[in-house]
Every structure is written in C-alpha cells, then in structure tokens.
C-alpha positions as CSV (number, residue, x, y, z in Angstrom):
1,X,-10.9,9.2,-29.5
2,X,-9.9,5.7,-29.6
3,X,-12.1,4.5,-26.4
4,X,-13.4,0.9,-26.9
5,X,-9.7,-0.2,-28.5
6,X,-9.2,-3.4,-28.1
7,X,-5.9,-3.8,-26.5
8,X,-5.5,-7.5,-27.8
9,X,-4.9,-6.9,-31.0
10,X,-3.2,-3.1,-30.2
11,X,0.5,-2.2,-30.5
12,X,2.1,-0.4,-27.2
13,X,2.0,2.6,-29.0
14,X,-1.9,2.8,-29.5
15,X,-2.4,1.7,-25.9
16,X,-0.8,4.6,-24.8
17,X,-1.9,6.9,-27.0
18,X,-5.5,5.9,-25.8
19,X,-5.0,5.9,-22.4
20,X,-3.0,9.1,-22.4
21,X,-6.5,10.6,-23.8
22,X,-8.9,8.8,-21.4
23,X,-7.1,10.8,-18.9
24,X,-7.2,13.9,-20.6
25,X,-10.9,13.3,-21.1
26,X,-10.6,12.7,-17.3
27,X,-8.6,15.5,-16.2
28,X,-11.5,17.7,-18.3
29,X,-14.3,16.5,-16.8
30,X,-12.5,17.4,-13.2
31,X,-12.7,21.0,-15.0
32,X,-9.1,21.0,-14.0
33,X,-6.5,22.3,-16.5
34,X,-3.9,21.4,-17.9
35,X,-1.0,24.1,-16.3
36,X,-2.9,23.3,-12.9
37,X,-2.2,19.7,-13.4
38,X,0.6,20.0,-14.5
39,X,2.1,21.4,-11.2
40,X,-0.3,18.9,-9.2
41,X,2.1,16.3,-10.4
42,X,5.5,18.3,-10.7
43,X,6.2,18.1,-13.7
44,X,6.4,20.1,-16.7
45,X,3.2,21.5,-18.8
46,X,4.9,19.9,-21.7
47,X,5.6,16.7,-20.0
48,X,1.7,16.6,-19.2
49,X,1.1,17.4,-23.0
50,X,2.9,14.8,-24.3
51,X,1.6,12.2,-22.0
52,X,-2.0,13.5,-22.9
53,X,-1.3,13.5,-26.7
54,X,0.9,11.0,-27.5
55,X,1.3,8.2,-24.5
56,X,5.0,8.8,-23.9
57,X,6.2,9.6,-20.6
58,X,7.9,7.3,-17.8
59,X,5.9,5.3,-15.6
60,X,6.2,7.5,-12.7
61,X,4.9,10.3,-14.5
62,X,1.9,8.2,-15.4
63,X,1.3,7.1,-12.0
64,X,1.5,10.9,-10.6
65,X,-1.3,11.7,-12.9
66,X,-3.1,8.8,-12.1
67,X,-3.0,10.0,-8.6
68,X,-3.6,13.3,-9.3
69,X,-7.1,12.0,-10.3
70,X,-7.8,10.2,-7.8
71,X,-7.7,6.8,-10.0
72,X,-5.5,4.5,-8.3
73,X,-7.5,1.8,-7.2
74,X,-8.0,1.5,-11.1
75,X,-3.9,0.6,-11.1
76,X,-4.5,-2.0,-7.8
77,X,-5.4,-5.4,-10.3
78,X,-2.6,-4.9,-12.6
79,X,-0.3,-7.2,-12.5
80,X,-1.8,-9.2,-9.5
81,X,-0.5,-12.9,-9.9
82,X,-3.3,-15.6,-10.7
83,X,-4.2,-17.6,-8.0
84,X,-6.4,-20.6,-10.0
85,X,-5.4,-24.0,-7.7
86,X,-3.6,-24.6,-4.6
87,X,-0.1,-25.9,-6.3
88,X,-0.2,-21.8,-7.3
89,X,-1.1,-20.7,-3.7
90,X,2.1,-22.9,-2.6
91,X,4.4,-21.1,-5.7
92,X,3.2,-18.1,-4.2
93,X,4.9,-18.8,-0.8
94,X,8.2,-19.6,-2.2
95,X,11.0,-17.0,-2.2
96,X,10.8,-14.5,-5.1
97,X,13.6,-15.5,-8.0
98,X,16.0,-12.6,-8.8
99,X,16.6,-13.7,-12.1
100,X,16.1,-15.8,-15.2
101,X,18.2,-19.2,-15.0
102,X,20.9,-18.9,-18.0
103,X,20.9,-21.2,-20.5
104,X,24.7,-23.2,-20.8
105,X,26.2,-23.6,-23.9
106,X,27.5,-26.6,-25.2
107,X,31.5,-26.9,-25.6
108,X,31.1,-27.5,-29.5
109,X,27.9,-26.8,-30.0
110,X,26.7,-24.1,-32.3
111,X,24.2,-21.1,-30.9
C-alpha cells in the first residue's frame, strides 16, 4: 500500500488508487465487509470493488462510502477558500461569478 504518497508530485490516477485503499484498509478495520458495504451505500459490490482497487468511481459514490465510515468531517477542509488578509475577506462577500470572462478575438488577428 501506497500510504505516505506524496500527492505533490502524484498523478490523479495514483491519488486515487491510494485513497481507494486507505478506505478499504478502513472499511476492514470496521470488520465490515465488503457485500455489507456495498449495500450501506447502494451501490453495486462491483462498484465498491473498483473504487477500493482501482480509484475509479464518481464522486458521489466516493462521498457515500466516506459516509458509510463515518469520515466526513475528513471531507469538511477541502476546498475551503483561503482567507489570508482582509482584501480576501471582502472578495469573499462579493457575489459568486458563474463563469470565466471570454477572451475576445481580434478582427484580423491570428489565435
């Protein structure tokens, strides 16, 4: 098991490989298995499986196990935005953008 990876210098693939078997190491420790968990989250045996052994599965099926093992507050600082000064605090208070300003092209110019 690939435990201490560091994630800096890991693909997305061997993140999630890794994290798919610290929570099969987790769900094995509960003595809980893997059928039993399975239906816990409502999915598929298989689904589980592959999630354990391999890192694929959606996001939703990653948060159900997370759940199912009692490990959300370890989802809770993902993601959070950085607060560091107060010009962030009043960026914070701002309305939410939508979406990414598109960049005009030129008449003439080449892309």
């Amino acid at each position: 098991m690939h435990e201490f990876l560091d994630f800096n210098f890991s693909s997305a693939d061997e993140i999630s490989l890794v994290l798919g078997q610290r929570l099969k190491h987790l769900r094995i420790q509960k003595e809980i298995a893997q059928a039993d968990m399975a239906q816990r989250m409502g999915v598929s045996r298989s689904t589980l499986n592959t999630l354990e052994n391999t890192g694929k599965g959606s996001v939703t099926t990653w948060v159900k196990l997370v759940q199912c093992l009692g490990q959300e507050a370890q989802l809770q600082p993902l993601f959070k935005p950085v607060i560091a000064s107060i010009a962030d605090m009043a960026k914070q208070q701002k309305p939410v953008r939508q979406r990414v300003t598109r960049q005009r092209i030129r008449p003439g110019a080449k892309p």
